[in-house]
N, C-alpha and C positions, 0 to 999 in steps of 0.2 A: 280617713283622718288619722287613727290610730296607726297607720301603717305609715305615715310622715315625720310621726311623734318619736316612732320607735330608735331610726337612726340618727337624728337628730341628735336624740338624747344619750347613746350610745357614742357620739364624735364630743359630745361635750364633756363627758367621762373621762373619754381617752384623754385629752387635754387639761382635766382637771386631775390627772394623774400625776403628771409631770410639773415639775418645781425648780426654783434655782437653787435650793439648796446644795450644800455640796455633800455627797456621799459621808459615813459615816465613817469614822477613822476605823481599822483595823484595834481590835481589842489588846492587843500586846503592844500599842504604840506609845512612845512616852508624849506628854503635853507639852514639850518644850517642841516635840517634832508635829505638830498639831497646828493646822491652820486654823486663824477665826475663823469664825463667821460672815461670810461674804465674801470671801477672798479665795484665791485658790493659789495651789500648791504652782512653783516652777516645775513645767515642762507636763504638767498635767492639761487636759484636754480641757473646753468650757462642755459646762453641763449641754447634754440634750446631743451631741456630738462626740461618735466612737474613734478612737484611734487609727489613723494612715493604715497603719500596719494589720488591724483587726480587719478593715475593710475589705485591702488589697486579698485578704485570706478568706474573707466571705464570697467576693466576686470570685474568687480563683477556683471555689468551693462548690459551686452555682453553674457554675456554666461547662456544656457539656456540646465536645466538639463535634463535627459532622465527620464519618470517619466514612470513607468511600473504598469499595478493594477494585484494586486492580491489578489485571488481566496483562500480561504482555504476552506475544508469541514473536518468534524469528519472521524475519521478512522472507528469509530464502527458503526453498523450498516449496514442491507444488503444492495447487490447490486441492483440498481433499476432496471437494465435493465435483471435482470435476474427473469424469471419465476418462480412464487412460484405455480405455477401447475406441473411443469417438477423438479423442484428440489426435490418436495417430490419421486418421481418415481426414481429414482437414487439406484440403488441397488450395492450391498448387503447391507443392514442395518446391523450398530454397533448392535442391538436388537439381530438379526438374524444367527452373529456368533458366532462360539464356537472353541475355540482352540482345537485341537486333537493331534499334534504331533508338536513338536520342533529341529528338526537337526541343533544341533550346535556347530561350529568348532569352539573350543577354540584359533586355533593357528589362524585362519585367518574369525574373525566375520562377513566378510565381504560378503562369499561364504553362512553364516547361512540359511536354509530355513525352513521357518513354513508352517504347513496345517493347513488351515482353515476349516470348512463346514456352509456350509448356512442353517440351519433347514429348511427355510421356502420352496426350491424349491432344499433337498436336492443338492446341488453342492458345488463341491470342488476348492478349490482355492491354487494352492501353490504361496507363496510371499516370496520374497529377500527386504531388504531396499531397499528403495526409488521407489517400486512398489507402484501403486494404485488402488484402489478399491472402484469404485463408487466416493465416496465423502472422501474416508479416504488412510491416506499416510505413509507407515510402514516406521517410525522414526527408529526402533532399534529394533534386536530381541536378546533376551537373553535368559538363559538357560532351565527359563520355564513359561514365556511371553514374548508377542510380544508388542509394545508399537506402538500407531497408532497416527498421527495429524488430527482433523476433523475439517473441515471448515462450519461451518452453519450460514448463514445470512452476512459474513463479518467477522466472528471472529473465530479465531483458538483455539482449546483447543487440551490437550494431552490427552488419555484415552489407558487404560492398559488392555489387554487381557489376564487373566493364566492360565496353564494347572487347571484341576480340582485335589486337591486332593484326594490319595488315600493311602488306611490302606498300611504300611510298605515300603513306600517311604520317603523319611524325605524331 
């Protein structure tokens, strides 16, 4: 019961602090510059209510922004966590194929398949888009090249494989 009493009595205070009176003039003020009683000055605030300007400098005073660091790196350049002893071994090398054959479905590019052959360890590879091979990623195949994206060190380039031509083919 005393522990109800306590705040209670405590919010009643606070409230019996505060008054309409109005502040008490500065002691060097003459009485001609001197409001009554009940009245308040122009451009003076009503009691109980701090000034625009105090306020905006009490919020601004208060609040404390969330300050985040960041980090940028260059996009170019390789990755460092990856081995340049293991990345060279990565086979088939762009060097090492040779387009041989292009089946391609005009009506739906999507089923198109190319053969490849690897000179160096004769073998064959057939690829559809978005198949990969070692380090390289068949972009698009068309009628009589295959167009490949190759990733080395961090940076991607496009490089074009074409049938070879031959006498009375156009």
């Amino acid at each position: 019961m005393n522990r109800c009493i306590l705040p209670v009595a405590l919010a009643l205070a606070g409230l019996a602090c505060g008054g309409d009176e109005a502040p008490a003039p500065a002691p060097g003020t003459p009485a001609a510059q001197r409001a009554p009683p009940g009245t308040t000055q122009p451009g003076a605030q009503p009691p109980g209510q701090a000034a625009p300007d105090s306020a905006m400098q009490d919020t601004l005073g208060t609040r404390t922004g969330l300050v985040r660091e960041v980090f940028a790196y260059r996009s170019a350049g390789r990755d460092p966590l990856q081995s340049l002893l293991t990345s060279a071994d990565i086979r088939p090398l762009l060097e090492d194929l040779r387009l041989t054959t292009v089946l391609y479905d005009g009506r739906y590019p999507a089923r198109s398949v190319a053969v490849l052959r690897d000179v160096s360890v004769n073998k064959r590879y057939d690829v559809r888009v978005d198949d990969e091979l070692g380090r390289l990623r068949v972009v698009a195949i068309r009628p009589r090249e295959v167009i490949f994206s190759l990733e080395e060190f961090g940076v991607t380039r496009q490089v074009t494989l074409a049938l070879p031509k031959q006498e009375g083919i156009p």
